[in-house]
N, C-alpha and C positions, 0 to 999 in steps of 0.2 A: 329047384335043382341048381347045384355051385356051376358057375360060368365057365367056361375054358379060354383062355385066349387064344386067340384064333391067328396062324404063323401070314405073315404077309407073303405074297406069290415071291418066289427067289428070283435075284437081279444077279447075274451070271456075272457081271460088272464086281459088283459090292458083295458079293457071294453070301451063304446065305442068312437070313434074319437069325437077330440074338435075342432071345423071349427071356421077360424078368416078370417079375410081381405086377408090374405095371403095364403089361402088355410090350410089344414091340418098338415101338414108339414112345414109351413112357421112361422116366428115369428111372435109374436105376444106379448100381454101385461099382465103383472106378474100377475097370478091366486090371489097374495095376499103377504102381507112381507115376506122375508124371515128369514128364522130361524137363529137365533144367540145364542151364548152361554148362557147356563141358569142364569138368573141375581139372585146376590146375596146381601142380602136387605142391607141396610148401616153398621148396629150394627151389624152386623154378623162379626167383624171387625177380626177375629182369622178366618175365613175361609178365605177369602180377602185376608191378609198377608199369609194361607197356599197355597194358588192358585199363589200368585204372587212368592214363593219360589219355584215352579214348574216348573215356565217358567225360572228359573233360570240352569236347569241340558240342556236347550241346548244353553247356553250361556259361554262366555270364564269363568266367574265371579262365578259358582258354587262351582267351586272346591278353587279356592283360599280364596272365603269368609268362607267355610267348614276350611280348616287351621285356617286361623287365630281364629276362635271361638273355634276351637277346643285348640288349645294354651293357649287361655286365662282363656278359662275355667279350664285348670290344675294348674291356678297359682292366679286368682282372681279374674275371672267374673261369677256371680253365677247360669247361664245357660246351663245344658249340652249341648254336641253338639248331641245329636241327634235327636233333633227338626229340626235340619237343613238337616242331615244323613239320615234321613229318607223321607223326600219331594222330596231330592236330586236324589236317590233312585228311587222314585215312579215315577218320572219325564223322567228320563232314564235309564231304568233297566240294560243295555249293561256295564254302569260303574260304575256296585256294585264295583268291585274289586275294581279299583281306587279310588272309594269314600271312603272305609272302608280301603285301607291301608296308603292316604294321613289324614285320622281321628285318625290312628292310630299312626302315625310319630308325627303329630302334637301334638297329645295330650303326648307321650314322653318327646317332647323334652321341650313343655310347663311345664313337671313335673318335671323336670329337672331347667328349671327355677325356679319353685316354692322352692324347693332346695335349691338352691340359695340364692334366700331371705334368706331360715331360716338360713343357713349355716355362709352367709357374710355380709348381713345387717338388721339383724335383730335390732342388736341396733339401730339403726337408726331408722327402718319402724317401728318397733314392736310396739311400741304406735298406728297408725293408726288403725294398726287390732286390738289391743286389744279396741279400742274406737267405731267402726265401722264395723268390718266382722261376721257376726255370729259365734258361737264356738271357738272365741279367747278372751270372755270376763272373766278378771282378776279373780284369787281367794280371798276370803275373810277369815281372821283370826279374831276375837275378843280376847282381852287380858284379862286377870284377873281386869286390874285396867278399864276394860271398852274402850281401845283401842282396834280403826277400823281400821285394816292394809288391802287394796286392795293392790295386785300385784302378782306378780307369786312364788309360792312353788318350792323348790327345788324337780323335779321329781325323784331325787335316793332317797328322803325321803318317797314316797307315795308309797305303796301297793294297788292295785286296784284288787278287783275280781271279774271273770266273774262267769255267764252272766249278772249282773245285773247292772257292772260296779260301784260297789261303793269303793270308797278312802277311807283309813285309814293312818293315817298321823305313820308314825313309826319314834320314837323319839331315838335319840343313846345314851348311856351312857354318863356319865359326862366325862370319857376319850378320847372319840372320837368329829370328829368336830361337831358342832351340827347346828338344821335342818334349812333353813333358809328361808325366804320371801323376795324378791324384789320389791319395789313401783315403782310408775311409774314413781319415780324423782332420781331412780338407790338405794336408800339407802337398805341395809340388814339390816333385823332385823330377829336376835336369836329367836328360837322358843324350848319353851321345853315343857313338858309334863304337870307340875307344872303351866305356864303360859297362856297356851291356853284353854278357855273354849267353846267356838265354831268357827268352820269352815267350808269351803264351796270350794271343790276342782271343776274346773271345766273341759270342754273336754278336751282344753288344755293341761294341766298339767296332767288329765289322761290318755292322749295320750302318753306323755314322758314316764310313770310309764309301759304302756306295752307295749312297744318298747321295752323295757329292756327283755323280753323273747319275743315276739309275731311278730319282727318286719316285716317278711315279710307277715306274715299273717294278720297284719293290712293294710299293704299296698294293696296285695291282693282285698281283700274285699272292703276294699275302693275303688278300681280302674273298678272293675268289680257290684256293685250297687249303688243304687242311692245315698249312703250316697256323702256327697261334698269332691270330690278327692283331691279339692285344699287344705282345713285342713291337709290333711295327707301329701303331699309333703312338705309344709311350715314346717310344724313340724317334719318331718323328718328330715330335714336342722339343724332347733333349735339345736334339743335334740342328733344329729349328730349321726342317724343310720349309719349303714358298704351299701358305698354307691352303690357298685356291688349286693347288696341283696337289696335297692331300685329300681336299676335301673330292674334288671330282673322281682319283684315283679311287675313294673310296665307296661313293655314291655308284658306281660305273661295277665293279667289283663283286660288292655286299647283293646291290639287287638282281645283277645275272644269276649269278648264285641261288640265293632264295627264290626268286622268279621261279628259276628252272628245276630245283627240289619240287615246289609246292605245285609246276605246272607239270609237272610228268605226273604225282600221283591225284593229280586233282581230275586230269583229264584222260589220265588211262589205268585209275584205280580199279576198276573192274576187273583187269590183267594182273596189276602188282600187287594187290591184296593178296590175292589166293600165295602167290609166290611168298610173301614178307612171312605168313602165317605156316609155310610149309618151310622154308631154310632159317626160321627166328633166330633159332641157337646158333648158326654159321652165320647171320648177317649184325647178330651182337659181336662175336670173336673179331669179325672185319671191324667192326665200329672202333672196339678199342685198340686194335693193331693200327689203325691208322690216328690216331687220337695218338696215342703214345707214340708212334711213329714220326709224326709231325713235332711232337717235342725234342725228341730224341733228336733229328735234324737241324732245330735249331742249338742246341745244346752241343753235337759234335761238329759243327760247322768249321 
């Protein structure tokens, strides 16, 4: 006589047995698919790429693709890095540390680079940015007889005041050497008081003018908000601040900064995750409103 399988006592808990071919306890065929990660629709394409820089903090490739962006960004990619410092982060919270003081090395020695440029080849490069990087585009002089000089103002000529940052060109007497412009084909042309009837000083060149008192304090501030850190290294270089009061200003700056990104989500990621993953789409909008905002400022300065 065929067997019957026999139902196990009911657990009020786990409510009651599910009986197959195989008895109670025996396998049997999947209730239904199983669950997979929540799918994220095509055009979502900024959540996609933040998911995929996730799976990056348990892989070798996290931390050295964090350097180099961190690098480049101090000397001429227009990205900060902590679009990357921060997934990196959220990814594996164990290596805040190391993420935030290989961000902070990096971006050092990248501002140091950036230094560089302006210090030892600016003649050379200096066209490029001034044709192509935001906040390196030329000044403009108009002359008496109706001559358009573009190129760069002497900054020991220009008086800048804050907060509003506007230029006033300071013209020297006729015994002293007087003020000059450089085009971008190297010629100086004399500027006097008498012959200029409008002008247009830009971040550039206002940058050099308060260097002359402010220098670690623009470095500072640059390096510590969103304003673009790389302007201020490359022009550091140029206009050849005292490079011990770059270099601290920068060290001092870069790793508050980073420190304090990778130590908020390293040590109270449990709170900001659930948050970053519930406002994504309003904390991307912020990212690039502030990103383009900070250019923008140095550009209409």
């Amino acid at each position: 006589m065929p067997e019957h399988p026999t139902p196990a006592p009911s657990d009020p808990d786990r409510g009651p047995p599910v009986l197959n071919a195989s008895g109670p306890s025996g396998p049997g065929p999947a209730s239904g698919p199983a669950a997979g990660p929540p799918q994220v629709a095509w055009w979502h394409w900024h959540r996609r790429l933040y998911d995929w820089v996730l799976h990056w903090a348990d892989t070798p490739y996290g931390g050295p693709a964090l350097f180099v962006m961190a690098f480049a960004e101090s000397s001429f990619f227009p990205v900060p890095p902590d679009v990357l410092l921060a997934p990196l982060v959220l990814g594996n919270r164990r290596k805040w540390l190391g993420y935030a003081l290989a961000c902070s090395l990096a971006s050092l020695v990248g501002g140091v680079f950036g230094y560089a440029i302006g210090y030892f080849a600016w003649q050379a490069v200096g066209g490029i940015f001034h044709d192509h990087v935001p906040g390196f585009s030329r000044d403009v002089v108009v002359l008496r007889d109706g001559t358009r000089i573009e190129g760069m103002i002497d900054s020991r000529g220009v008086k800048v005041a804050l907060p509003l940052m506007r230029a006033e060109l300071q013209f020297p007497d006729d015994s002293a050497e007087p003020l000059r412009i450089t085009d971008s084909l190297g010629r100086a042309h004399a500027l006097t008081e008498d012959t200029v009837v409008e002008y247009s000083v830009h971040p550039f060149t206002k940058a050099g003018g308060l260097y002359q008192t402010y220098d670690f304090w623009i470095v500072f501030i640059a390096g510590f908000t969103p304003l673009p850190y790389k302007v201020i290294t490359i022009t550091a270089g140029v206009f050849g601040i005292n490079f011990p009061v770059f270099l601290i200003a920068s060290a001092v700056s870069r790793s508050a900064r980073f420190f304090l990104v990778a130590g908020l989500i390293g040590l109270c990621g449990d709170w900001i995750k659930p948050k970053i993953d519930r406002y994504f789409n309003l904390l991307c909008i912020l990212f690039v409103v502030l990103l383009v905002g900070g250019f923008a400022v140095i550009r209409y300065l």
